[in-house]
C-alpha positions in Angstrom: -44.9 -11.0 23.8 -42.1 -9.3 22.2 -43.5 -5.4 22.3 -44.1 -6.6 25.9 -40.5 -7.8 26.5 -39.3 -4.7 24.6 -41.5 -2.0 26.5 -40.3 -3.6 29.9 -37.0 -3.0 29.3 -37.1 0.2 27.9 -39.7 1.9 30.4 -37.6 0.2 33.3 -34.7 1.0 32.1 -32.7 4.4 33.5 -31.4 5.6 29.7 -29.4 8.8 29.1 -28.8 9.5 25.6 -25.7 11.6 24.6 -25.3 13.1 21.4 -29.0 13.5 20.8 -28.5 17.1 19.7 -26.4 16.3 17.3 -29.3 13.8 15.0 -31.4 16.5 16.0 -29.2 18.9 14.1 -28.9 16.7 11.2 -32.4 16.4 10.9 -33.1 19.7 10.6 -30.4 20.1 8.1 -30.8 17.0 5.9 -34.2 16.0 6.5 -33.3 12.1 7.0 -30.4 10.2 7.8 -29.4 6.8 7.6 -29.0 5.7 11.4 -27.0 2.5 11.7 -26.3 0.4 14.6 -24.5 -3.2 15.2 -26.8 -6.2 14.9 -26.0 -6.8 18.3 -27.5 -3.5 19.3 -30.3 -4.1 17.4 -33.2 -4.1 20.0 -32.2 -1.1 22.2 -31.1 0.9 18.9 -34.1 0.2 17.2 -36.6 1.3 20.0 -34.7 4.7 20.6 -35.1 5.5 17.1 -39.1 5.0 17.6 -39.8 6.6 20.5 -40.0 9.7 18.5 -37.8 11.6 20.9 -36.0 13.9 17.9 -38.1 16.1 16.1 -39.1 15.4 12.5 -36.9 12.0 12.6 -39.3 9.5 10.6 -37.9 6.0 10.9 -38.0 3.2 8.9 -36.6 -0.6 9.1 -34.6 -2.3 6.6 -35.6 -5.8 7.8 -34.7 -9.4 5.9 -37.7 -10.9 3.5 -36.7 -14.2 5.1 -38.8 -16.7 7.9 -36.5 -14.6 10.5 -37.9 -11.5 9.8 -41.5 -11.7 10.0 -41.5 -11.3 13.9 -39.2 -7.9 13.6 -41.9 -7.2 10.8 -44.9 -7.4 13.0 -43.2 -5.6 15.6 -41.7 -2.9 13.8 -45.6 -2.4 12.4 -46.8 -1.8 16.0 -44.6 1.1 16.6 -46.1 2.5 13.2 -42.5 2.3 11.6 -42.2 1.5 7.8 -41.0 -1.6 7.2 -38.6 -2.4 3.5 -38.0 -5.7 3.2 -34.5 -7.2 2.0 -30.8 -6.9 2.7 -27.3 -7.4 1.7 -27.9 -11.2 1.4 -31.4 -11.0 -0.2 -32.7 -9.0 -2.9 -30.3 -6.2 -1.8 -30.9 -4.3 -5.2 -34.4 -4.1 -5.1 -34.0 -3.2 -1.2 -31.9 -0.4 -2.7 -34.4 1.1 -5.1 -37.2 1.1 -2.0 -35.0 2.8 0.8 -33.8 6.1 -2.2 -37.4 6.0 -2.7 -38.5 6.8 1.0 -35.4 8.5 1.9 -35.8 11.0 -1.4 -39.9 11.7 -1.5 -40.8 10.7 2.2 -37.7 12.1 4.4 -37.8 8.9 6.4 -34.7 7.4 7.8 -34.0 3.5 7.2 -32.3 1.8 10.9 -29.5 -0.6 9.1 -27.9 -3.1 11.0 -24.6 -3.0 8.4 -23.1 -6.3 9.6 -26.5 -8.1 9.6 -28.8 -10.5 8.9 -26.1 -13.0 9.5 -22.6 -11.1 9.7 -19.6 -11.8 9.6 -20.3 -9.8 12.8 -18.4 -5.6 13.1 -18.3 -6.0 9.4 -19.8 -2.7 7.9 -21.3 -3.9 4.4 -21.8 -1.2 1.7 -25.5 -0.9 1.7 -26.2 2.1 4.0 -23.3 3.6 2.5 -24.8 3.6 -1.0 -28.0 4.2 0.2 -26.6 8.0 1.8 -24.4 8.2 -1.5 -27.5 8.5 -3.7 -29.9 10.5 -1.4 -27.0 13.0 -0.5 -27.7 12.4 3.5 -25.4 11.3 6.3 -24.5 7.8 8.0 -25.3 8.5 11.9 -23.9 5.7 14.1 -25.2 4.5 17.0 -24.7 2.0 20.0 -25.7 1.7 23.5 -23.9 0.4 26.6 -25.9 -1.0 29.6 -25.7 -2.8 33.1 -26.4 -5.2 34.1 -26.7 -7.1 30.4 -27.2 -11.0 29.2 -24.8 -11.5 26.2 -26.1 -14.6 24.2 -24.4 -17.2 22.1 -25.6 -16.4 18.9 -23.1 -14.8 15.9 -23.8 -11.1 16.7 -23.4 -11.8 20.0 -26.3 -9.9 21.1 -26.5 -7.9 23.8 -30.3 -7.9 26.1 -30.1 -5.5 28.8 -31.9 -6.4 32.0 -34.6 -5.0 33.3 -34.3 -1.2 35.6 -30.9 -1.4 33.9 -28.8 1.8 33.6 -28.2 2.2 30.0 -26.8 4.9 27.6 -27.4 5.6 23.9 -24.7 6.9 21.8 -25.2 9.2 19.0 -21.5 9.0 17.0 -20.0 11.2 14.5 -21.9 11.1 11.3 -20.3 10.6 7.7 -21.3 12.0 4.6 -19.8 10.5 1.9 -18.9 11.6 -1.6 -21.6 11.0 -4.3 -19.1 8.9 -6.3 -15.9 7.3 -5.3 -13.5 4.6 -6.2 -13.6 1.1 -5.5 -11.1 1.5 -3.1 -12.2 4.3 -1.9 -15.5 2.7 -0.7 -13.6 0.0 0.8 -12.0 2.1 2.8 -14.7 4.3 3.8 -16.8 0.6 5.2 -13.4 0.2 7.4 -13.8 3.7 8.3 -17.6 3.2 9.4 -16.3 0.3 11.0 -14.0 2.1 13.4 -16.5 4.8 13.9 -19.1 2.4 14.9 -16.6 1.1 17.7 -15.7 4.4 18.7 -19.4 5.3 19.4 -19.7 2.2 21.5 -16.8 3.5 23.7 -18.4 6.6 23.7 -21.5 5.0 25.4 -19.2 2.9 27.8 -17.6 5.9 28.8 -20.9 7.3 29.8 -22.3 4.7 31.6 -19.5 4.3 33.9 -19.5 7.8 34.4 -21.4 8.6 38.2 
């Protein structure tokens, strides 16, 4: 019922991506990236990274080992993704040690939602940072903007676009971070990631109201 939800929206839906060359470029220069996208983004995020749209991309899904996350599981499998179980919040280490090992020998490209599995929501947690850190590879954030959209009660306040809604994928500014930094240094650079995460969603609001 969800790939069936999920494929209704997104082959009714009238999407425009902008910025697509750009994780195309990256791509061919880094061979992986680590995508990132808002938990709230999570649906519309995650199936543009799947629909194999970008040459070479080969994406994976950094998804909780919790109850919650054997549905995403199941239906991150039927698009043929690879699947890591863990997260910030559970057995983030050993989630760690997975992701440089497909990143580094398989080129594929982990989708983190950096304020997930259960926020505080907009705040970008380390992980994908440290995860580009050690495999020498760029952050690349992403959002989408869409209309008509349900917004629903829930932490992330997450956003379902309607069906034959107009909808537009943003591709932000990527950010390749230093190998090895201060403390206070990668605290800064989450803020930073933070910002540049919002700034890509204005980027796909600007779009979308764009005729």
């Amino acid at each position: 019922m969800a790939w069936l939800l999920v494929e209704l929206l997104w082959r009714t839906g009238r999407i425009r991506v902008v910025g697509e060359e750009r994780l195309q470029a990256l791509i061919a220069e880094h061979g992986a990236v680590v995508p990132v996208c808002w938990h709230q983004h999570l649906l519309i995020c995650a199936r543009y990274v799947a629909a194999r749209r970008v040459a070479g991309l080969k994406v994976g899904y950094l998804i909780s080992p919790s109850l919650d996350g054997e549905a995403p599981t199941m239906l991150a499998k039927l698009y043929g993704a690879e699947v890591i179980r863990g997260s910030g919040t559970y057995t983030g280490t050993q989630a760690v040690r997975q992701l440089y090992k497909y990143v580094k020998s398989d080129h594929l490209s982990p989708l983190i939602t950096p304020d997930g599995p259960r926020g505080p929501r907009f705040e970008f947690k380390g992980g994908a940072i440290t995860i580009a850190q050690l495999c020498a590879v760029p952050v690349v954030p992403l959002a989408f903007a869409a209309q008509p959209v349900k917004v629903f009660r829930t932490w992330d306040k997450f956003v379902l676009p309607a069906p034959f809604a107009r909808i537009v994928i943003a591709v932000g500014e990527p950010f390749l971070p230093a190998r090895k930094v201060t403390p206070e240094a990668a605290a800064a650079m989450q803020v930073a990631m933070a910002k540049r995460m919002q700034e890509t969603f204005r980027s796909a609001r600007a779009a979308l109201q764009e005729r």
